[in-house]
C-alpha positions as CSV (number, residue, x, y, z in Angstrom):
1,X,4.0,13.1,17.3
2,X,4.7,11.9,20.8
3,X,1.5,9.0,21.2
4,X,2.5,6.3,22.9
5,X,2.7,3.1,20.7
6,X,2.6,-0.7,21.9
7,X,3.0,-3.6,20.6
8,X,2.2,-7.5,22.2
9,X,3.1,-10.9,20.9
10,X,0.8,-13.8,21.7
11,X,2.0,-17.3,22.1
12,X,1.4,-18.3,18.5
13,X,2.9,-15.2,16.8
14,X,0.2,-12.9,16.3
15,X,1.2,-9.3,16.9
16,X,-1.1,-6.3,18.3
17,X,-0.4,-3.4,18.0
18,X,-1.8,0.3,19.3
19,X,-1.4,3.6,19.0
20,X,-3.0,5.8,21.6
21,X,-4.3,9.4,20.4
22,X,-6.2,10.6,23.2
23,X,-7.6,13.6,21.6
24,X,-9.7,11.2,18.8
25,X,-13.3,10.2,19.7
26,X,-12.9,7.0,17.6
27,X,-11.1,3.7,17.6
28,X,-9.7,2.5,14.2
29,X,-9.2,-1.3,14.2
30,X,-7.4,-3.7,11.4
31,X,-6.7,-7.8,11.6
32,X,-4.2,-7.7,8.4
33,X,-2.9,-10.6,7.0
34,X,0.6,-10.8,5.7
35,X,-0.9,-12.9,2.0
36,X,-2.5,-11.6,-0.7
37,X,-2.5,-12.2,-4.8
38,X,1.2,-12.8,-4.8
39,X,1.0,-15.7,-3.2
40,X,-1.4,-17.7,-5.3
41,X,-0.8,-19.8,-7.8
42,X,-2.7,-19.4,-11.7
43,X,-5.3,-21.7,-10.7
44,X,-6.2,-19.4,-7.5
45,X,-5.9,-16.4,-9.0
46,X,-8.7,-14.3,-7.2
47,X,-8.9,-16.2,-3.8
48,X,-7.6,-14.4,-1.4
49,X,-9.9,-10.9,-3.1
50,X,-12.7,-13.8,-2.9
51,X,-12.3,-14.4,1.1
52,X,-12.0,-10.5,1.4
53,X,-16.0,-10.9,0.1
54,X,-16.6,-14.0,1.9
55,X,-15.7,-13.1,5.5
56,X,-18.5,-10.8,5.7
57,X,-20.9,-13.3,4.5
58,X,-21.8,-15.1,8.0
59,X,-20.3,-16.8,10.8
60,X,-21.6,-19.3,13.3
61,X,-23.2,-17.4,15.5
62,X,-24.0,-14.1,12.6
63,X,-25.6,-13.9,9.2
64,X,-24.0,-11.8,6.8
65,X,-27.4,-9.0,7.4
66,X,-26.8,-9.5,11.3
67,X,-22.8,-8.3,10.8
68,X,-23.9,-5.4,8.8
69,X,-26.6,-4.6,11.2
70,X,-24.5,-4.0,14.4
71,X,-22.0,-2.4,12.4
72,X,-25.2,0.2,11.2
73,X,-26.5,0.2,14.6
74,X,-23.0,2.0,16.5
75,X,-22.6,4.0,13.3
76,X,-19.1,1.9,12.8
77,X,-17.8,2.1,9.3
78,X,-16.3,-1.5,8.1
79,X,-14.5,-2.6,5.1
80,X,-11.8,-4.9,3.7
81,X,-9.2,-4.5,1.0
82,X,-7.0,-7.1,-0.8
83,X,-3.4,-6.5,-2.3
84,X,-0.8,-8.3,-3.8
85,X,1.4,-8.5,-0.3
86,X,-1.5,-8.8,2.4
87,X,-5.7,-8.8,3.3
88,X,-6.7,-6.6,5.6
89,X,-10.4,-6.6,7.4
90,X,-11.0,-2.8,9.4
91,X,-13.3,-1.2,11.3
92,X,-13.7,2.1,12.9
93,X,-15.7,3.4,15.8
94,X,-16.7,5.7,18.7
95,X,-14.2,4.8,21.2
96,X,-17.2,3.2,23.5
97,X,-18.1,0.7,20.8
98,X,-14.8,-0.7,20.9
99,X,-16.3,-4.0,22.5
100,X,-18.5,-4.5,19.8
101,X,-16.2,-3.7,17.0
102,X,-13.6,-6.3,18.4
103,X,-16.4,-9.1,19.0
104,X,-17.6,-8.9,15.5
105,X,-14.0,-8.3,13.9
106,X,-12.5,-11.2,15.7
107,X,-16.0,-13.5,14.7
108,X,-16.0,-12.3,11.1
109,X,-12.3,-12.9,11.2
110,X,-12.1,-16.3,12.7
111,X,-15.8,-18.2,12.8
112,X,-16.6,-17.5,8.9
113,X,-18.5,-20.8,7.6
114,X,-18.1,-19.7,3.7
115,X,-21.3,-21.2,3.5
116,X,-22.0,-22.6,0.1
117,X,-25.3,-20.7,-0.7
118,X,-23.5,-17.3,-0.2
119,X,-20.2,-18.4,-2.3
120,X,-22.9,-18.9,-5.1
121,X,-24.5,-15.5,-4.5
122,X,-21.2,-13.5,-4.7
123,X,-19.5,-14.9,-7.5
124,X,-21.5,-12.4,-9.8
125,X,-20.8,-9.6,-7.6
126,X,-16.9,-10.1,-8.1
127,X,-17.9,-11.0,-11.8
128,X,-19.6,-7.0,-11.7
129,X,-16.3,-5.9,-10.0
130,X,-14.3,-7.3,-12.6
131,X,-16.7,-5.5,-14.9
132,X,-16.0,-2.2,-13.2
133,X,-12.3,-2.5,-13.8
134,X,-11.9,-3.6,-17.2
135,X,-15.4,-0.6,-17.7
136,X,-12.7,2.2,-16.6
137,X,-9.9,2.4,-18.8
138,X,-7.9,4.4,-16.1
139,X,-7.4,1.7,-14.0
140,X,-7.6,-1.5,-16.7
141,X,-4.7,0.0,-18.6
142,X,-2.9,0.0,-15.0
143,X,-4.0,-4.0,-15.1
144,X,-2.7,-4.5,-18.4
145,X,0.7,-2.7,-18.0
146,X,1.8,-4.9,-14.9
147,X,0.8,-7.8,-17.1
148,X,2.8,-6.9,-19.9
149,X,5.9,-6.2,-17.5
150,X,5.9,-8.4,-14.5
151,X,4.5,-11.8,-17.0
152,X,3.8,-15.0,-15.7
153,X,4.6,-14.3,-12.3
154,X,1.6,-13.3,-10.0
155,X,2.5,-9.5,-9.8
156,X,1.8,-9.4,-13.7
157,X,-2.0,-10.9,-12.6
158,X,-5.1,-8.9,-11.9
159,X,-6.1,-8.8,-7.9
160,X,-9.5,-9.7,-9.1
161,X,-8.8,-13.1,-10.4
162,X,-10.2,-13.9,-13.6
163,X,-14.2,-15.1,-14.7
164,X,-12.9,-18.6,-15.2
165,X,-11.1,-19.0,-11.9
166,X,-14.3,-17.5,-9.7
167,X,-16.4,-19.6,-11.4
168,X,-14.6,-22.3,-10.3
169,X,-14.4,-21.6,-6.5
170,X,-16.4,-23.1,-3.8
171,X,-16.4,-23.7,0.2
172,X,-13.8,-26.4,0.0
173,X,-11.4,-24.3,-1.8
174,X,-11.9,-21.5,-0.3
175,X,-11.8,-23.0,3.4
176,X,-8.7,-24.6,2.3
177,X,-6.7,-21.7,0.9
178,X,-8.0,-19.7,4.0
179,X,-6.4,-22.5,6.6
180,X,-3.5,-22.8,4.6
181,X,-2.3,-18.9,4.2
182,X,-4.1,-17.3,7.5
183,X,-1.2,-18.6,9.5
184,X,-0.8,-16.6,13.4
185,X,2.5,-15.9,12.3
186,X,1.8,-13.7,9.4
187,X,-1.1,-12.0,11.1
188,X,-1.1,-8.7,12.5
189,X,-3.7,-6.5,14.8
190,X,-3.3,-2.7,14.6
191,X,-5.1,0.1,16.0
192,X,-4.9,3.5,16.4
193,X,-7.0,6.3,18.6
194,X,-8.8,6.6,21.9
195,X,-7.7,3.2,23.6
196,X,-5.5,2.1,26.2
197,X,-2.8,-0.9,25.0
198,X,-3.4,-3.1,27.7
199,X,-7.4,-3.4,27.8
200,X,-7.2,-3.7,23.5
201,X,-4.9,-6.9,24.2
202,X,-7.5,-7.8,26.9
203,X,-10.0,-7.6,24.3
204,X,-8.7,-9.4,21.4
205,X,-6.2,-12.2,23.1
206,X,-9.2,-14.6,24.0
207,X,-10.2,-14.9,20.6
208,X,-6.9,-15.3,19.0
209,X,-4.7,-16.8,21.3
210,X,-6.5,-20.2,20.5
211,X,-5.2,-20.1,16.7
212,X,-2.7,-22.6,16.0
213,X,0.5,-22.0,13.7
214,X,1.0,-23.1,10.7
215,X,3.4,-25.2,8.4
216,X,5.2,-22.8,6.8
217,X,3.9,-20.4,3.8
218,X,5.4,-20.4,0.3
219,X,8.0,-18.6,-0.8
220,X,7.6,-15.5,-3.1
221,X,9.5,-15.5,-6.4
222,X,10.7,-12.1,-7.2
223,X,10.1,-11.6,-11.1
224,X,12.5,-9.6,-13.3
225,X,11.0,-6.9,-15.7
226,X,10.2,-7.2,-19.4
227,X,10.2,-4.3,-20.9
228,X,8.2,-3.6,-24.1
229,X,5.6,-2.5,-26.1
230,X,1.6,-3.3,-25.8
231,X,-0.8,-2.0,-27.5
232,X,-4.6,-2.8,-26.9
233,X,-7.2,-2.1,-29.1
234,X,-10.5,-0.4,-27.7
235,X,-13.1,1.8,-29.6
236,X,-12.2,5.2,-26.8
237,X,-12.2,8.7,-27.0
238,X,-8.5,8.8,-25.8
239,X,-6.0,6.8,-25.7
240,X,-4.7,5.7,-22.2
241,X,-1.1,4.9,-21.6
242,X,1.5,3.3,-19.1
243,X,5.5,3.8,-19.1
244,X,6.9,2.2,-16.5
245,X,10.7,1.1,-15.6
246,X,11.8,-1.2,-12.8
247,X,11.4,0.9,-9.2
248,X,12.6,-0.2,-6.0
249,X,11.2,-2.2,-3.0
250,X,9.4,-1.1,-0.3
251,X,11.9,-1.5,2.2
252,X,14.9,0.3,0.2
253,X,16.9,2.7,1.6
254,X,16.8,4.7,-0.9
255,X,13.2,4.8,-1.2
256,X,12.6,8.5,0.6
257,X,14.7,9.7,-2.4
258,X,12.3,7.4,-4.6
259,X,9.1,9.7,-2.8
260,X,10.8,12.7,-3.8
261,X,11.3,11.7,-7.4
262,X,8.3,10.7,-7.8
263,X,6.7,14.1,-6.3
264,X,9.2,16.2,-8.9
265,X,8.0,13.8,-12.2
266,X,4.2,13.3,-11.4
267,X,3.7,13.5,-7.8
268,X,1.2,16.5,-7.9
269,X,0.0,19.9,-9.4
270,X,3.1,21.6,-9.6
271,X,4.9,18.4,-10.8
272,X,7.0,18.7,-14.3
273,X,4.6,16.7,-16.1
274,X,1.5,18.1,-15.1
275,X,2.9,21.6,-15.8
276,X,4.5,20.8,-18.8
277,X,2.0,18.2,-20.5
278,X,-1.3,19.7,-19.0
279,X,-0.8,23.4,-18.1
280,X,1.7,24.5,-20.8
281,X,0.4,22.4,-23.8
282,X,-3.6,21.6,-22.9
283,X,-2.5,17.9,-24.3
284,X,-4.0,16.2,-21.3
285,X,-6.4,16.1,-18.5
286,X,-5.0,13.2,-16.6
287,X,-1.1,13.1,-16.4
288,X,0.9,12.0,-13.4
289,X,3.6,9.9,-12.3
290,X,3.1,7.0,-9.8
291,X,5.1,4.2,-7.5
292,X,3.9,0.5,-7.2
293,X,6.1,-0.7,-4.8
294,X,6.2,-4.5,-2.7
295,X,8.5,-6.2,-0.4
296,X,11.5,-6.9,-3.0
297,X,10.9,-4.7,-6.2
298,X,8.5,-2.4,-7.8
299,X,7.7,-0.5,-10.4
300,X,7.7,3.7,-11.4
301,X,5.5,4.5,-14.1
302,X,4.0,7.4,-15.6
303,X,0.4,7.5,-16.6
304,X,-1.6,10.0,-19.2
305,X,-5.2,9.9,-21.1
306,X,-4.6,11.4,-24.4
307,X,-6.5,12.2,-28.2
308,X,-5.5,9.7,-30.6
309,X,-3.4,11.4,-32.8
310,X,-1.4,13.3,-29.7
311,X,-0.5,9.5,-28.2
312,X,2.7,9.6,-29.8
313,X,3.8,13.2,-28.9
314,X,2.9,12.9,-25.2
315,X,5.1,9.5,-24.5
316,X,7.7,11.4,-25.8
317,X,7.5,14.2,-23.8
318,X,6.9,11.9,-20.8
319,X,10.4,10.0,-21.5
320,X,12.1,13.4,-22.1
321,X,11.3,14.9,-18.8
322,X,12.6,11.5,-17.5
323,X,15.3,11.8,-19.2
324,X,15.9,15.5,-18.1
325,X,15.6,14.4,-14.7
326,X,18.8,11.9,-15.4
327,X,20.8,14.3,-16.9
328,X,20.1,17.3,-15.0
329,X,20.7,18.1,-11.0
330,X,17.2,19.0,-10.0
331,X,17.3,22.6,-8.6
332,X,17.6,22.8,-4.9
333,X,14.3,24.9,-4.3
334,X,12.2,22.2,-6.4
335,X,13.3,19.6,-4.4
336,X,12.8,21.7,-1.1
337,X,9.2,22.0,-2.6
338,X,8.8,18.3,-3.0
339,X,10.4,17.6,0.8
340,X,7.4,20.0,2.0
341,X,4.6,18.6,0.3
342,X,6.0,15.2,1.1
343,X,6.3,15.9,5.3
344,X,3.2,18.2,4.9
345,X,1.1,14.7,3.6
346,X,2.7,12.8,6.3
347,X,1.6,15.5,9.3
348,X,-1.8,16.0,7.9
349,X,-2.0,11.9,7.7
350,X,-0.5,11.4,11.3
351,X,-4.4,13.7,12.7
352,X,-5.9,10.7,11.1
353,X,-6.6,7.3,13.5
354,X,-7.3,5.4,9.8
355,X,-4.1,6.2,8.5
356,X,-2.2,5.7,11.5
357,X,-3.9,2.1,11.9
358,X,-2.4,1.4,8.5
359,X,0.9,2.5,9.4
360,X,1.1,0.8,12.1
361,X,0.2,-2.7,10.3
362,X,2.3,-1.7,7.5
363,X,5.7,-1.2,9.2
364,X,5.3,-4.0,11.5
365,X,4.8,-6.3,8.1
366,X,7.2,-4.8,6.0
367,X,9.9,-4.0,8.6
368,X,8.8,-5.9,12.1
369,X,9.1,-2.3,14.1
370,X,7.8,1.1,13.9
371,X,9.0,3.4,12.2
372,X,8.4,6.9,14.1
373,X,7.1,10.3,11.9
374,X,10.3,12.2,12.9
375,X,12.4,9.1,11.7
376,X,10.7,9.5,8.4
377,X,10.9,13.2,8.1
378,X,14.6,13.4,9.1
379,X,14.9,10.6,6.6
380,X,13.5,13.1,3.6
381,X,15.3,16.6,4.7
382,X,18.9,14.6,4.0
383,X,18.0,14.0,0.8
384,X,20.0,15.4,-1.3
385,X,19.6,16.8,-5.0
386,X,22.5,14.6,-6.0
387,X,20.8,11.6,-4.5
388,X,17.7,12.6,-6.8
389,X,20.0,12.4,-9.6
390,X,22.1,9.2,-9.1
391,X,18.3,7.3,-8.5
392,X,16.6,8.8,-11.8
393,X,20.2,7.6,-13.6
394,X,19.7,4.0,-12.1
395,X,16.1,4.0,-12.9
396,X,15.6,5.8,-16.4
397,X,17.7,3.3,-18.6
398,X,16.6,3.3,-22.4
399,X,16.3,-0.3,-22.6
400,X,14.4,-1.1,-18.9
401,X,11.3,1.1,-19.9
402,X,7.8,-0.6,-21.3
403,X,5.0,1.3,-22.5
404,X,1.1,0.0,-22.6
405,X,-1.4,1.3,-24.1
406,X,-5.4,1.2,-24.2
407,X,-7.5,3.2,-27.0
408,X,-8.2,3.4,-30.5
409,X,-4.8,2.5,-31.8
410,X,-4.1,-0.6,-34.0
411,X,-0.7,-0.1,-35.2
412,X,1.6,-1.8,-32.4
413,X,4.5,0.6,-34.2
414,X,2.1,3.6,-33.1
415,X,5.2,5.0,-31.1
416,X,7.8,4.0,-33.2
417,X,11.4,3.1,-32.3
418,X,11.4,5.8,-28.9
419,X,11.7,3.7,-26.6
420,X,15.1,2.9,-27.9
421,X,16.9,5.8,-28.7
């Protein structure tokens, strides 16, 4: 728990940060940027998932086969990932690749020409991704339920964009949105493993010390809930289904107690719903309880795939052990249970130099300083079970919970008047 962790700021604001684990043989690297679907407008819906794709497509000195060729050729692994809160572009090596894996990072990152020919040649690959989602009800209905609860604001929109926005995007919109948002300030450089701090700044600071700052970056609205019922219509085998209630931010300080909850609902095997829904009735194969949480809200939900005519049944068992959970003191060896399989995640997680890359990144954006693994673990022992219960009363109100749902159902009164009594 004791690697040494560094952080530098560069002239314009961009922060590097690195964890050294001297026992690792590799070198995970991220450039994260502090923007992602949130902070697009309905008309760009899809950009900043569309620059994740484009960044890899050539530079000024690369082609998009010459990137993915020195990756192949050092055995580095390379990938990107878009959210609603931030981008990040990350890389991971042997530790005496690191050269290479920063020269093609930093390139990829800041020389990408978005060159119209390859704009052209992606669109239907994010048109097949689109495709994939909406394919897999498991993750759609997920889509569909932060529609139906966060609205018209850009949390309630799908990561993805949609088919009539990507059509629609070419170099000059793209190069625009990308000078606009990927502002020094809101950019962070993490890695974690075999390096030393000071050569790593060495490294990088040529190439990004040269980036200039922006002019500011738009506020973010933060949406209130609308709770309610959706039903969507789709020839299945089972019926998929979303509850959700308004969570809590990611920066909360009640959000260890939030962890806990969440483990005791749906958090794993020996969780109440997957014992109770799946073990004790066989009425599902997929039941569990889940967090979605950003910088100034969230949501908790609970998700299950279900037969038809058990859709009804199941949501109500779902909101009862909610309920029970609001009404009841969870017993103190349950939640000692959930504190151990909570700090065991964290201390299997803390061997990995991928996950602590991403936690370093992650604390720096959402709290501008790291937070150490002890901090965190003291932080869930003093938990309390009458903490559990004052957070499950806040968050399980009758009238604050929505319900979505994908499958063969065409009554929208398929579940009746429960979400109100």
């Amino acid at each position: 728990m004791g690697q040494a962790i560094n952080k530098t700021t560069l002239d314009n604001g961009i922060r590097i940060l690195t964890k050294n684990m001297p026992y690792a043989r590799s070198v995970s690297m991220g450039v994260w940027v502090n923007v992602g679907a949130r902070d697009e407008s309905p008309s760009e819906n899809g950009l900043s998932h569309m620059i994740e794709h484009m960044i890899f497509k050539g530079t000024q000195k690369r082609t998009a086969f010459q990137i993915a060729k020195q990756f192949d050729a050092i055995g580095g692994q390379t990938n990107a990932f878009t959210s609603f809160e931030y981008t990040c572009y990350h890389a991971r090596v042997i530790d005496a690749h690191l050269e290479i894996m920063v020269d093609i990072l930093s390139d990829i990152f800041l020389n990408s020409v978005f060159d119209e020919r390859e704009v052209e040649k992606e669109r239907p690959v994010i048109f097949q991704e689109i495709n994939m989602v909406e394919d897999n009800p498991e993750e759609y209905v997920h889509v569909l339920s932060g529609n139906s609860y966060w609205g018209d604001n850009p949390l309630g929109r799908s990561i993805l964009g949609t088919r009539e926005n990507v059509v629609k995007f070419n170099t000059a919109i793209i190069k625009n949105y990308f000078y606009r948002f990927y502002q020094p300030e809101h950019i962070v450089i993490s890695a974690a493993g075999n390096i030393s701090h000071d050569y790593f700044v060495d490294l990088v600071r040529p190439a990004f010390e040269s980036t200039e700052p922006g002019n500011g970056f738009p506020k973010r609205t933060t949406p209130e809930g609308h709770p309610q019922v959706n039903i969507h219509y789709r020839d299945l085998e089972q019926v998929h289904i979303c509850l959700g209630t308004k969570g809590i931010s990611i920066t909360d300080p009640r959000r260890y107690t939030f962890s806990l909850l969440n483990t005791i609902l749906g958090g794993n095997m020996s969780s109440r719903l997957f014992q109770n829904i799946r073990e004790r009735r066989g009425l599902a194969y997929s039941v569990y309880s889940y967090v979605s949480s950003y910088v100034d809200t969230g949501i908790f939900g609970a998700y299950v795939a279900v037969q038809p005519h058990k859709a009804k049944e199941v949501a109500a068992l779902i909101i009862e052990d909610m309920n029970k959970l609001k009404n009841d003191r969870v017993d103190e060896m349950e939640v000692k249970h959930a504190k151990d399989y909570l700090i065991g995640n964290l201390l299997l997680a803390s061997e990995s130099v991928d996950n602590q890359m991403v936690r370093l990144a992650q604390n720096e954006i959402n709290f501008g300083y790291h937070i150490p693994l002890q901090t965190l673990i003291d932080h869930i022992e003093s938990v309390s079970e009458g903490d559990i219960l004052t957070l499950a009363e806040t968050l399980f109100q009758k009238d604050q919970l929505g319900l979505t749902a994908l499958g063969p159902l065409k009554n929208k009164n398929a579940f009746g008047d429960m979400l109100k009594t």
